[in-house]
PALUM-657762 format. One line per field, with one value per atom (N, C-alpha, C): x, y, z; atom name; residue in one letter. Coordinates in pm, 1 decimal, padded with zeros to 6 digits. Layout:
c1: (X, ...)
c2: (Y, ...)
c3: (Z, ...)
atom: (CA, ...)
res: (A, ...)
END
This chain:
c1: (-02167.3, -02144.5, -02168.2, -02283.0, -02290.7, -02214.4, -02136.0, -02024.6, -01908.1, -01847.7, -01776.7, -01778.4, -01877.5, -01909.3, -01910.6, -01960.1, -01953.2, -01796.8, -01737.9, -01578.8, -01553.6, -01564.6, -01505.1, -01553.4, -01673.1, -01675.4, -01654.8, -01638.3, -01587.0, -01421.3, -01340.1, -01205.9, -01171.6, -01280.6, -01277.7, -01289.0, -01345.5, -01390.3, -01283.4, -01211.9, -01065.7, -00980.1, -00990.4, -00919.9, -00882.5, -00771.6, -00831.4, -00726.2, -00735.3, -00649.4, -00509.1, -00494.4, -00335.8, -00246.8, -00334.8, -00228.9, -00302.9, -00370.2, -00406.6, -00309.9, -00230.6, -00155.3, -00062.4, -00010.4, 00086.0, 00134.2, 00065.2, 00075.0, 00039.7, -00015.8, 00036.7, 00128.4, 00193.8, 00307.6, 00444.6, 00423.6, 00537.5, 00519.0, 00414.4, 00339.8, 00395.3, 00423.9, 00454.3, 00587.0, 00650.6, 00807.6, 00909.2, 00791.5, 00811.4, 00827.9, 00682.9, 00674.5, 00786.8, 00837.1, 00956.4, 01071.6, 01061.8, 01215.1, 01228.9, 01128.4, 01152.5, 01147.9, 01067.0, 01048.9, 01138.1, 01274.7, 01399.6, 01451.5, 01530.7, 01635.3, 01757.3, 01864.2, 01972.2, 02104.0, 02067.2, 02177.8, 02229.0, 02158.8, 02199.3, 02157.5, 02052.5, 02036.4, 01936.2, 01885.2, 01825.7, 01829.2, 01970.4, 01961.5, 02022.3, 01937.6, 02006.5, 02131.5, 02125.3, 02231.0, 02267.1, 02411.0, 02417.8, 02422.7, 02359.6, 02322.6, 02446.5, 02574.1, 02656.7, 02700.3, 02644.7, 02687.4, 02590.3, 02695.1, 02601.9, 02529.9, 02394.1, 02332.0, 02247.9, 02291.9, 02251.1, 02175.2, 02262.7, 02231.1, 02093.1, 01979.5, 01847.9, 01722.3, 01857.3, 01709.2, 01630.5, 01732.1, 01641.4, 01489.2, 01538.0, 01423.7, 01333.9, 01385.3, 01256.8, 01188.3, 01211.4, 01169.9, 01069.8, 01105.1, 01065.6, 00893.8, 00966.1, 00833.4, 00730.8, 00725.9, 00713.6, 00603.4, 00667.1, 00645.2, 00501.1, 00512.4, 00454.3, 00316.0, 00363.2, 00195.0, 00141.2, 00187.5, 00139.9, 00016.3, 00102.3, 00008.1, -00112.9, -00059.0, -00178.6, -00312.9, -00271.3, -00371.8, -00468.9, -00392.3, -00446.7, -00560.5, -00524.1, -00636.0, -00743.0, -00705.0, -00789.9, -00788.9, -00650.5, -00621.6, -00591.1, -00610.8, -00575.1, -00489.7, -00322.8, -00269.2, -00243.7, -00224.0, -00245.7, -00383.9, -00485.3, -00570.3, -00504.4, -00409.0, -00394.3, -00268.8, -00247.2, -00154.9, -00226.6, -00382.3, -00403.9, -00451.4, -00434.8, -00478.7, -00622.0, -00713.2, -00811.9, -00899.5, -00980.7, -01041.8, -01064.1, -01064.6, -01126.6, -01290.3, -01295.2, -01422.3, -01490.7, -01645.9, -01714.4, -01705.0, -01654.5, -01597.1, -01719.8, -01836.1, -01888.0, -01874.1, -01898.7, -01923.2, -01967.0, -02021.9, -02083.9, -01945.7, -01911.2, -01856.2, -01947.4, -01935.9, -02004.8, -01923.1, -01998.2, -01898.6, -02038.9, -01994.9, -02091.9, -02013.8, -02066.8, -02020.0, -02108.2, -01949.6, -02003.7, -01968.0, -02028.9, -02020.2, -01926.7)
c2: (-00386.5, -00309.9, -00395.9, -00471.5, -00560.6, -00616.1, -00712.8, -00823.7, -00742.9, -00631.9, -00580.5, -00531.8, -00520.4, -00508.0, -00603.5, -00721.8, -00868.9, -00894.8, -00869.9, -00918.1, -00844.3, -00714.0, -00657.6, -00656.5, -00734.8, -00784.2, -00895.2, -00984.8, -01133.4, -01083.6, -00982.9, -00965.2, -00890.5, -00851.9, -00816.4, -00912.1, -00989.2, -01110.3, -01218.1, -01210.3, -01266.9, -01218.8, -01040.6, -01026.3, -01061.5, -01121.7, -01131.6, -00994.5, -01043.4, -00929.0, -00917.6, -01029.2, -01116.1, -01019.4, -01032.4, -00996.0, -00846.9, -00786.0, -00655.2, -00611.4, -00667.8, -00610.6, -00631.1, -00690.2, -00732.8, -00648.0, -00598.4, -00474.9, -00376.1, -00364.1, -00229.4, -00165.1, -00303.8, -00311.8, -00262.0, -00319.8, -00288.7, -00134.5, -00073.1, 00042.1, 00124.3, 00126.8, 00192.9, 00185.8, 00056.3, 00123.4, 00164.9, 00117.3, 00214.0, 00331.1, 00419.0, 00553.4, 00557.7, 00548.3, 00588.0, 00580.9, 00477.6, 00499.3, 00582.1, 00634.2, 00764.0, 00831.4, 00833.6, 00991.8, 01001.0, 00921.5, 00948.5, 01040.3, 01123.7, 01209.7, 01124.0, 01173.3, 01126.4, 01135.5, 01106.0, 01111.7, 00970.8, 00832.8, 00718.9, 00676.5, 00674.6, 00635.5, 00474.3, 00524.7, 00418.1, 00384.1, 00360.0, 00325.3, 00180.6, 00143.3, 00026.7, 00013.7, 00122.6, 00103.3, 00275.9, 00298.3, 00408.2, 00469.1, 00599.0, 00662.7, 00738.4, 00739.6, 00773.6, 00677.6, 00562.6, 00452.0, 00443.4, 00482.9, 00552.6, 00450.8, 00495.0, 00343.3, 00314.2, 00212.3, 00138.3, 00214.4, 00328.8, 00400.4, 00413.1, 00481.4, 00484.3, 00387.6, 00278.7, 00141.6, 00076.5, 00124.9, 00102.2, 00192.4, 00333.8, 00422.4, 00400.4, 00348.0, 00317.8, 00223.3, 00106.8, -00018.0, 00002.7, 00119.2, 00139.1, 00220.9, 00294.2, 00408.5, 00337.8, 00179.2, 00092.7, -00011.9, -00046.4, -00098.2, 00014.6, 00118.1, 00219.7, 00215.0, 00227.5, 00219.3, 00128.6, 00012.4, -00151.6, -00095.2, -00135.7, -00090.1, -00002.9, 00096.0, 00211.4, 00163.0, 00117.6, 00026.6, -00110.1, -00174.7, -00260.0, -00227.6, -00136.1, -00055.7, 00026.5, 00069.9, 00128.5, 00257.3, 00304.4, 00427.7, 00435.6, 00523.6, 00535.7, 00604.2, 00622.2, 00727.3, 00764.6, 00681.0, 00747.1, 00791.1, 00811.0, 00970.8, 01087.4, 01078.5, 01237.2, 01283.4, 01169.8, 01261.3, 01236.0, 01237.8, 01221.7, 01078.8, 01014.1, 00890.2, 00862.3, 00829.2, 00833.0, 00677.8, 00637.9, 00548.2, 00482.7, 00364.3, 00253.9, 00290.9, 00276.1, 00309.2, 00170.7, 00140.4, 00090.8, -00020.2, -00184.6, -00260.1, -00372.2, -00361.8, -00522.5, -00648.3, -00739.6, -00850.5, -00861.9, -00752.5, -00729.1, -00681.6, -00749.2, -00668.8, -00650.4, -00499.5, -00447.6, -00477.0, -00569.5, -00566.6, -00556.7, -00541.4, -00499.6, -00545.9, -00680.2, -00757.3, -00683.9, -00721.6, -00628.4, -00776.1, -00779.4, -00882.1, -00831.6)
c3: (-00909.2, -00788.7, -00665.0, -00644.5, -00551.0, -00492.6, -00645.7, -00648.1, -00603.9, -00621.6, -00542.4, -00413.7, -00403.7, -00212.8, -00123.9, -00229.2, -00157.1, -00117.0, -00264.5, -00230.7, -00138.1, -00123.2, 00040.7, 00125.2, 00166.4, 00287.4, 00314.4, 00242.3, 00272.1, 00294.1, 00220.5, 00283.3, 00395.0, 00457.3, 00553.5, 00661.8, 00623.1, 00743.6, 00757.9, 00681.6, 00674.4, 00751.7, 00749.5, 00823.5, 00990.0, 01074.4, 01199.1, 01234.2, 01381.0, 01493.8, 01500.6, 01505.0, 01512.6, 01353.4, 01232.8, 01139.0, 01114.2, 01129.3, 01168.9, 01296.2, 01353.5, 01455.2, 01421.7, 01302.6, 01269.5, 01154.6, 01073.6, 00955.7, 01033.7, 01144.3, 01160.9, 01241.1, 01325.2, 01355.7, 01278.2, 01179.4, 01038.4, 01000.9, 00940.5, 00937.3, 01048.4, 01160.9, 01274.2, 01258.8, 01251.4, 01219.9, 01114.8, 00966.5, 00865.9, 00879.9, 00964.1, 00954.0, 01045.2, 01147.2, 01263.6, 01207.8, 01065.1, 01012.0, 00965.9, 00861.4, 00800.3, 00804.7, 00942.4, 01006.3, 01090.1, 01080.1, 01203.6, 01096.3, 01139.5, 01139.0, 01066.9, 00979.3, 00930.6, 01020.6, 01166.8, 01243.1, 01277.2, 01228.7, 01204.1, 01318.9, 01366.3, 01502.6, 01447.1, 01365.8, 01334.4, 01131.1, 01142.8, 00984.4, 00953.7, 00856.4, 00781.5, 00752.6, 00649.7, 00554.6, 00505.9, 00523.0, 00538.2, 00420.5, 00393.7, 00299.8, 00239.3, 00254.8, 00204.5, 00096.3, 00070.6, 00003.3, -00143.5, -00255.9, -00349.9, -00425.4, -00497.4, -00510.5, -00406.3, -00305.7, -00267.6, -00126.2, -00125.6, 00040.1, 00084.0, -00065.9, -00014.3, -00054.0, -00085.0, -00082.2, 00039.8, 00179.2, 00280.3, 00325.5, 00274.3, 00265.7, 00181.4, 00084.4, -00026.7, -00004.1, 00031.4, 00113.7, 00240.1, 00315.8, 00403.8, 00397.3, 00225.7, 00189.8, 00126.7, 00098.0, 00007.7, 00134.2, 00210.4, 00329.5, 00345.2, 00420.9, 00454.0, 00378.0, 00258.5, 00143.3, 00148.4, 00150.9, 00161.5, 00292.8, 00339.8, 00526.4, 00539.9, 00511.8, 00416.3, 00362.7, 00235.2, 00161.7, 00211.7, 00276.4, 00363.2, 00489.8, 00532.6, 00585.2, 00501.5, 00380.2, 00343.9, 00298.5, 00345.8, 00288.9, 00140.7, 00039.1, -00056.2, -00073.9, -00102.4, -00133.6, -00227.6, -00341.4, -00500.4, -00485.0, -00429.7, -00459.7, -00411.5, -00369.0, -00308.1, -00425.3, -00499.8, -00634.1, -00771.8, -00750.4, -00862.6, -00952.6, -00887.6, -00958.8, -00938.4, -01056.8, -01059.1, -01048.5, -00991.2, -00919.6, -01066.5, -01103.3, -01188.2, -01204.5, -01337.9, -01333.9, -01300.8, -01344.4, -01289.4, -01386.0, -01411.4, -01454.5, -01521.3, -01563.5, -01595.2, -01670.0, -01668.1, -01692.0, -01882.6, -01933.2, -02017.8, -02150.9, -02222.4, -02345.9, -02464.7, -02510.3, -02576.7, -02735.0, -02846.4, -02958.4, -03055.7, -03150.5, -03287.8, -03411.5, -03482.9, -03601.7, -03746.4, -03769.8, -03937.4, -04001.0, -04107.8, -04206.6, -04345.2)
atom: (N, CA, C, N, CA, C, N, CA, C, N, CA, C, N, CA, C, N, CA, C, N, CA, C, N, CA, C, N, CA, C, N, CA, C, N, CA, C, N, CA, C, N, CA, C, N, CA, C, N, CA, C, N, CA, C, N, CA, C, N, CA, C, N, CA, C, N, CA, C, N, CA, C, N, CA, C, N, CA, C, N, CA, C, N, CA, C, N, CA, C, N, CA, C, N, CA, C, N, CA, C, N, CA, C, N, CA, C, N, CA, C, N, CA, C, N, CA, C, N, CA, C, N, CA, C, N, CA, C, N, CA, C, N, CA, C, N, CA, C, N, CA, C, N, CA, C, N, CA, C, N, CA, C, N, CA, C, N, CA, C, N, CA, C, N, CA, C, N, CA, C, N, CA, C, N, CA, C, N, CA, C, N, CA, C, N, CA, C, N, CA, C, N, CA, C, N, CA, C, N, CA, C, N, CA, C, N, CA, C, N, CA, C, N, CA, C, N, CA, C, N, CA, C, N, CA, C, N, CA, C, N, CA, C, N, CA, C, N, CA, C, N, CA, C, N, CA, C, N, CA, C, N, CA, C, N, CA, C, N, CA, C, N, CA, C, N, CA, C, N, CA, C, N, CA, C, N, CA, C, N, CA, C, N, CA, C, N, CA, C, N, CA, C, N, CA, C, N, CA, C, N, CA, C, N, CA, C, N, CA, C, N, CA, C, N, CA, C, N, CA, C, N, CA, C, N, CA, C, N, CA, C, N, CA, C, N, CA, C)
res: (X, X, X, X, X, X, X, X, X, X, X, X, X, X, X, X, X, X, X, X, X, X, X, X, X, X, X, X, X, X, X, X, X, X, X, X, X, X, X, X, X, X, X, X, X, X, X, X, X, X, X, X, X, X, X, X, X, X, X, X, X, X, X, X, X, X, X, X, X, X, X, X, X, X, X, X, X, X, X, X, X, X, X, X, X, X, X, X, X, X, X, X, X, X, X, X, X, X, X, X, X, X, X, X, X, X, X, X, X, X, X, X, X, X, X, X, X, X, X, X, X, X, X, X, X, X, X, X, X, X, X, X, X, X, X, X, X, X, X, X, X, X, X, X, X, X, X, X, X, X, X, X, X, X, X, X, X, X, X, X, X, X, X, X, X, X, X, X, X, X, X, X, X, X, X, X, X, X, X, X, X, X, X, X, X, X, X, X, X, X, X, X, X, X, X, X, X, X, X, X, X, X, X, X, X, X, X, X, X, X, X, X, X, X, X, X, X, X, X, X, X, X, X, X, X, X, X, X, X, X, X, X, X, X, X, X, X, X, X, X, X, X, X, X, X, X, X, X, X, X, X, X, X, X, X, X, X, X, X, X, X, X, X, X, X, X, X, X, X, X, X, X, X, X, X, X, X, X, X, X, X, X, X, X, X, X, X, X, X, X, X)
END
């Protein structure tokens, strides 16, 4: 437990301002893409184009979680996904002869 607290604060201290403004830069116009309206004001690639039409949205929803996570948000908890349990160093085995 330690050793994992250590690792996140040493990745925290990595983090600077410059690329913290920079993911959440991206993050900001993820959410604005997808939260635009389908009147094409702001689309890639137009969604009438079968296949390929909602790989910019997905990219975008993809983008979005990255950003998320990087801060700290978790969003696979809110559908259910359950946290890693508690991981040690220690394997437990028992030899039979």
């Amino acid at each position: 437990m330690e050793k994992e607290q250590a690792v996140h604060e040493e990745v925290k201290e990595k983090r600077s301002v410059i690329t913290s403004l920079i993911v959440g830069g991206v993050g900001a116009f993820s959410a604005v893409y997808l939260l635009n309206p389908t009147a094409g004001f702001l689309e890639l690639i137009p969604d009438n184009l079968p296949v390929v039409g909602n790989l910019d949205e997905a990219a975008a929803a993809a983008l979005l979680i990255s950003c998320l996570a990087y801060f700290g948000v978790d969003i696979g908890g809110l559908f259910g996904r359950k946290k890693n349990e508690e991981k040690s160093d220690i394997i437990d085995v028992e030899a039979q002869e």
